[in-house]
C-alpha positions in Angstrom: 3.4 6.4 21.1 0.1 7.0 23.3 -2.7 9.0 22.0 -1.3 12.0 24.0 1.3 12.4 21.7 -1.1 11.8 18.3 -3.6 14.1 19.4 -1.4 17.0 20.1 -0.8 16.7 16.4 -4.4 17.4 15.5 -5.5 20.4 17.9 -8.7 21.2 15.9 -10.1 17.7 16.7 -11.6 16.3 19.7 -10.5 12.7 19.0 -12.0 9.4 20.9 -9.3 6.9 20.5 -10.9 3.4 20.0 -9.1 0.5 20.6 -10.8 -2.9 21.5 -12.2 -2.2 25.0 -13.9 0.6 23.5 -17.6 1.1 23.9 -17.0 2.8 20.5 -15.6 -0.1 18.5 -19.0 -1.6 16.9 -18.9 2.2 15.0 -15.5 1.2 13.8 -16.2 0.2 9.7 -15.2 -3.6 9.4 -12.5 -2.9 6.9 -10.8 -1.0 9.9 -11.6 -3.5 12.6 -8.1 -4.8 12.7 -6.6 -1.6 12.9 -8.5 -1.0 15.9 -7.9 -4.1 17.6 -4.3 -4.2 16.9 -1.8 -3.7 19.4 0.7 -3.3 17.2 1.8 -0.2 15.3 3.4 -1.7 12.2 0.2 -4.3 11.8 -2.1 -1.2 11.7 -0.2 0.9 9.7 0.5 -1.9 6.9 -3.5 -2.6 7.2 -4.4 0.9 6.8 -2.4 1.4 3.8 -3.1 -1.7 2.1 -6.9 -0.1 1.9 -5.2 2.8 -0.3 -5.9 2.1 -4.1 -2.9 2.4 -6.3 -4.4 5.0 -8.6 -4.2 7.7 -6.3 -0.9 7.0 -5.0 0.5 6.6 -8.3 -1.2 10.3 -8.6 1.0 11.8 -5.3 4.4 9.6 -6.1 6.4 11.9 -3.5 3.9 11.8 -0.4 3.3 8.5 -1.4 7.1 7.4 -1.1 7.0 9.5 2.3 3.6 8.2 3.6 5.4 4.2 3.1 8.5 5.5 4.6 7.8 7.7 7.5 3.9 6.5 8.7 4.5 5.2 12.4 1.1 4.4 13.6 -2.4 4.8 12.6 -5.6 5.1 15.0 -8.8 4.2 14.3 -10.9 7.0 15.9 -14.5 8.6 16.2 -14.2 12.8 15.3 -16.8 15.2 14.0 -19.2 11.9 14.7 -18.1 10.3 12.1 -15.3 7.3 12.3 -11.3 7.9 11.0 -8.0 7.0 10.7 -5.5 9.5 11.8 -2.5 8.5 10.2 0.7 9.5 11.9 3.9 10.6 10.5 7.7 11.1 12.0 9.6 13.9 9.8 12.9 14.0 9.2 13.9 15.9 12.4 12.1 13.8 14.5 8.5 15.6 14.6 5.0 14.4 14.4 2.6 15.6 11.7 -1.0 13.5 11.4 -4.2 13.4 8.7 -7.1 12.5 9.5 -8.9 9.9 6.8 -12.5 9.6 6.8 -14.9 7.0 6.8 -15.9 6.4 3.0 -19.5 5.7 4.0 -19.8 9.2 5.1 -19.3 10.4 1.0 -22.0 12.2 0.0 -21.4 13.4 -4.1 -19.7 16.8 -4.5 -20.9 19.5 -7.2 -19.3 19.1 -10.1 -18.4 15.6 -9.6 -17.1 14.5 -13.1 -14.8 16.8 -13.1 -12.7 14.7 -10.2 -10.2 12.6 -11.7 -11.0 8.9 -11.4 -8.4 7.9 -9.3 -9.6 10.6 -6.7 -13.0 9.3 -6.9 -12.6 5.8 -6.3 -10.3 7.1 -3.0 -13.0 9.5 -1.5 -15.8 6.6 -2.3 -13.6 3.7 -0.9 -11.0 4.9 0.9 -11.2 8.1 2.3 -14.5 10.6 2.0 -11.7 13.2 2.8 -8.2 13.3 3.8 -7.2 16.3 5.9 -4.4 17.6 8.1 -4.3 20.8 10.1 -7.9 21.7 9.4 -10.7 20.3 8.1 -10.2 22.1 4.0 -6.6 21.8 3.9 -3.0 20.0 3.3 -5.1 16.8 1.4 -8.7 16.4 -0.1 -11.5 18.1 1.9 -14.9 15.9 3.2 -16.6 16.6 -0.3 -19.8 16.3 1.8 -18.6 19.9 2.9 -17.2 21.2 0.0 -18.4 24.3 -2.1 -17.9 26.8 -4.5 -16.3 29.6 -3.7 -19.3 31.5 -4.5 -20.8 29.3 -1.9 -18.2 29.5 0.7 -18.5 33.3 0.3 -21.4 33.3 1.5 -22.4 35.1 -2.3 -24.4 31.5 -3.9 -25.3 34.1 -7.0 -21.5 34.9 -7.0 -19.1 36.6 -5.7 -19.8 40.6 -6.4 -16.6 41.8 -8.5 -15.7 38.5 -9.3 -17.1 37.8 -12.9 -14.7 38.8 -15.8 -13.7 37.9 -18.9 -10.3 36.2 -18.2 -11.8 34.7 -15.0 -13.4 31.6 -14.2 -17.0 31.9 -12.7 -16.8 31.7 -9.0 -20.4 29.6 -8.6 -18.2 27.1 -10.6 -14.8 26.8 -8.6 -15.4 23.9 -6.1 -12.8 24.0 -3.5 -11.3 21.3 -2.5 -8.6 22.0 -0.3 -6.5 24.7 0.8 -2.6 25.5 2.2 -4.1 26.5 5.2 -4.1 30.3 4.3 -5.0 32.0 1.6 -4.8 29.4 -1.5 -7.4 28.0 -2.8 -7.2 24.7 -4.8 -10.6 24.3 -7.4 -11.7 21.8 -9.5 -14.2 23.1 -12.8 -16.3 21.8 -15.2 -14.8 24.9 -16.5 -11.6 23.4 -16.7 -9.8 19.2 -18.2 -10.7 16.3 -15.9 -6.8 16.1 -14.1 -6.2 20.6 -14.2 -6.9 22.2 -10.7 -7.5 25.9 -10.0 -5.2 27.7 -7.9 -6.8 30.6 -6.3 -4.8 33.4 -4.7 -6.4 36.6 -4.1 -8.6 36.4 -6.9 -6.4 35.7 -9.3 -6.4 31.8 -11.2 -4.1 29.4 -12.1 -4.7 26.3 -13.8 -1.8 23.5 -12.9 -1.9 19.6 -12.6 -3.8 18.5 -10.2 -1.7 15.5 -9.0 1.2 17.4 -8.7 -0.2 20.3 -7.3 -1.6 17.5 -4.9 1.6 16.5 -4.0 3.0 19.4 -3.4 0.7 20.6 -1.0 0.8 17.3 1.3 4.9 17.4 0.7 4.5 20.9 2.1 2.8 19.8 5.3 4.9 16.9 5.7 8.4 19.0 5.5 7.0 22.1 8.0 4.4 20.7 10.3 4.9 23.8 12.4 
């Protein structure tokens, strides 16, 4: 497929496809090198997973299954100024859906840090420093170099006026770290276990698994990409 095709996959992104002509390549980290100078789909795709550590796929075992099974192609690229992977997918009825992985040098430590569980650490310090499709805070884990409370995202640091109750969580201490693309919000606490996410709808909280909940999410981007 050309790079046509994989960027109309990823409006919100202004991708620079780098391949190994590019002026661009020496930006390329050298764990991605082959997958840039590959001109073979399957070679970059089996390279780019083989980067993945096991203890975050073991935490997503649907997506993972789907992301072995249905990832066509993956492109090293430069977006936001910073280098990725945009991993492409085919669905079942034939459409396209892509994430975009970031360059794990580009981590900078979140808030609230210890309460990520491990396997997510080790994949947004060696992997991935975010793992997004359709936006940049949704459908995976956001660049935790922009994530914030919701407090923070609120533009209320103090907290959110209204917010603070008894049977709720403290919105200066909800990080969020991904979204559905609309109005749900997934948190992580120090309020809350090390593997428990918040889900956020309209104010109200709900704390669920967080590898499940994980799962769910990408498994909902991957089965309506529309």
């Amino acid at each position: 497929m050309d790079s046509a095709e994989i960027a109309a996959t990823l409006e919100e992104w202004s991708l620079t496809f780098v391949g190994d002509r590019s002026r661009e390549a020496a930006r390329i980290p050298e764990a991605w090198r082959p997958i840039a100078l590959s001109a073979g789909a399957e070679d970059r795709r089996r390279t780019a997973l083989s980067l993945w550590n096991q203890g975050f796929l073991d935490l997503l075992p649907e997506f993972a299954e789907v992301l072995h099974a249905h990832c066509v192609d993956v492109r090293a690229c430069i977006t936001d100024g910073s280098p990725v992977l945009v991993y492409v997918l085919e669905t079942e009825d034939g459409d396209l859906v892509s994430w975009v992985g970031y360059d794990p040098a580009t981590f900078e430590e979140p808030a609230f840090w210890e309460s990520f569980p491990e396997a997510v650490r080790v994949f947004l310090r060696q992997v991935h420093a975010g793992f997004v499709s359709a936006s940049r805070d949704s459908f995976g884990v956001a660049r935790p170099a922009g994530m914030g409370t919701l407090a923070e995202l609120s533009d209320f640091p103090d907290g959110v006026p209204g917010w603070e109750g008894a049977s709720r969580l403290s919105s200066t201490r909800l990080l969020q770290v991904t979204t559905d693309g609309g109005l749900l919000k997934y948190c992580l606490s120090p309020d809350l276990a090390v593997g428990k996410v918040a889900l956020v709808y309209e104010g109200d909280i709900d704390p669920k698994d967080f590898g499940q909940e994980l799962d769910d999410l990408l498994m909902l981007r991957f089965e309506d990409p529309s």
